[in-house]
Steps between C-alpha positions, in 0.01 A plus 500: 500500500391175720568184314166441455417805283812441325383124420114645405723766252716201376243303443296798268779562330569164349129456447474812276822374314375145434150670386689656246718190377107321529382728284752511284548130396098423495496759248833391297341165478140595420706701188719257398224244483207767376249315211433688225172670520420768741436450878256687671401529825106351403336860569317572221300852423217565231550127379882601309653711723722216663807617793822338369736338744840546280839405671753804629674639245843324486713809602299584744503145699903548452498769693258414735742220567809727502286659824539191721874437397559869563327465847647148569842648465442830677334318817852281482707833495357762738255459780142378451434207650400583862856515669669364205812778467587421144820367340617851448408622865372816376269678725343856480695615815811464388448660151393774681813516712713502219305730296522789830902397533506625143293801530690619847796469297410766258373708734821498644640630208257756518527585919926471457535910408324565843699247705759735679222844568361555788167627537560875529709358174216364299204752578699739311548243207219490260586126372476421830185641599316366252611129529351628897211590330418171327647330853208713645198432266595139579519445831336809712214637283251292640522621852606866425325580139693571169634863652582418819235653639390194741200438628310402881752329640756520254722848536515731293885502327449891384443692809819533680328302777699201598381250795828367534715773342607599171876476464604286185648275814201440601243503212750238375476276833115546456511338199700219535441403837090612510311666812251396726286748689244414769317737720297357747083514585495795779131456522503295821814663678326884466219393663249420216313742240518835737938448522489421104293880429745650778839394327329583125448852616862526625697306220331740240545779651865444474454571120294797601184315411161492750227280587151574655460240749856369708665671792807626365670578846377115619667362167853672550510316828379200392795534182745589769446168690468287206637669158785664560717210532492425148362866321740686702341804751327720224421224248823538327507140428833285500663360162724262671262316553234560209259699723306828333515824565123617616571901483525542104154396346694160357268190509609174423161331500316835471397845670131522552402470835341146477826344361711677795207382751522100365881562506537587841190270584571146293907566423693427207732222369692569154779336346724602191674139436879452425563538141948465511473125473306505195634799342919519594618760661636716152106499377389621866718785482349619159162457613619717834648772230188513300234491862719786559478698153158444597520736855743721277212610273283545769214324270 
């Protein structure tokens, strides 16, 4: 923080401190010196009914004063004064940096059976697949739902369908090193609204699919001198470099014909980010086993 929010924080903290020690003493001596009699506060109701003004009760102003030694002492210790670090030099960062040193190191326990399988290895181990389970519902569900199943934009894990392949090679350099897909806005280079219909009618009829307006015969040429380069000749699509295949009905950000029509129109950008720095290479080859399990099922 700037030093003068740390002198404004300073500066309330020692103000709420001596209000305590104030209040603390005024009343210790208003006590010890108390006349006999009651006090009251002059407020008087229905001529008797008279508001006392008795002291604290003793234990009570003890601990009361037991608050601002306690605080006194703590601000002295740990941070709390601005950009005071404390005597001890404790700060929240750090216990948090010990506390996940401690946890990893159980979980290595935990992770050490699995250290020498492979993936074939592990998605035939049970153990295994469901510490790749718990790997899963902690780090992918968001994007591709609790079974896998994905969502627009986000593949599906239990078709078979795989933009960049499916070998546990690969699903395992997906993972730890994270894909980036970009297709981009055709609108412009097709020659506006009437090239967009044309190369809709063609791309699904690859998949054996028709449209009512769109010249299909236009559209094939129009994919020949701008598709093929990346979706190969007949829409096969090309996994080395994370491009689709367009002849089997699979749609990453959906099927109906708008979606296809803004696709081919607008473009798409997606990105699956790296996840091996965060999660080691041993826990990205059980959550490779268990994305795999997944396609196994055929869920």
């Amino acid at each position: 923080m700037s030093d003068a929010v740390s002198l404004f924080v300073v500066i309330l903290s020692l103000a709420n401190i001596l209000g305590v020690v104030w209040l603390f003493w005024t009343m210790r001596k208003r006590r010890s010196g108390e006349a006999a009699g009651d006090e009251t506060t002059g407020h008087v109701w229905d001529d008797d009914l008279r508001e006392l003004n008795n002291p604290l009760p003793r234990w009570w102003l003890w601990l009361f004063g037991l608050t601002a030694v306690f605080g006194a002492v703590y601000l002295v210790l740990y941070p709390g004064l601005g950009n005071y670090r404390g005597v001890l030099g404790w700060t929240s960062a750090s216990q948090h940096a010990e506390l996940q040193k401690s946890v990893e190191a159980e979980a290595q326990k935990a992770l050490a059976p699995f250290a020498g399988m492979s993936v074939a290895q592990l998605r035939g181990n049970p153990a295994a697949l469901s510490v790749g389970r718990n790997l899963f519902n902690d780090n992918c569900i968001l994007c591709h739902g609790s079974d896998g199943r994905g969502a627009p934009g986000f593949p599906n894990l239990t078709d078979k369908d795989w933009l960049w392949g499916g070998t546990p090679e690969i699903v395992e350099a997906t993972i730890s090193g994270g894909r980036i897909g970009v297709m981009i806005p055709w609108r412009d280079t097709l020659g506006g609204d009437q090239g967009v219909e044309d190369v809709l009618a063609y791309v699904l009829s690859l998949s054996g699919r028709s449209v009512p307006a769109g010249d299909v015969a236009h559209g094939r040429q129009l994919f020949a001198a701008n598709c093929v380069a990346c979706h190969g000749d007949k829409g096969q699509g090309n996994a080395l470099i994370g491009v689709p295949n367009l002849s089997d009905n699979v749609w990453l950000y959906g099927g109906s014909v708008a979606t296809v029509r803004e696709t081919i129109a607008r473009g798409r950008q997606g990105q699956m980010p790296a996840h091996g720095d965060r999660l080691g290479e041993l826990r990205v080859r059980l959550l490779a086993a268990y994305v795999l399990s997944l396609n196994d099922a055929g869920r």
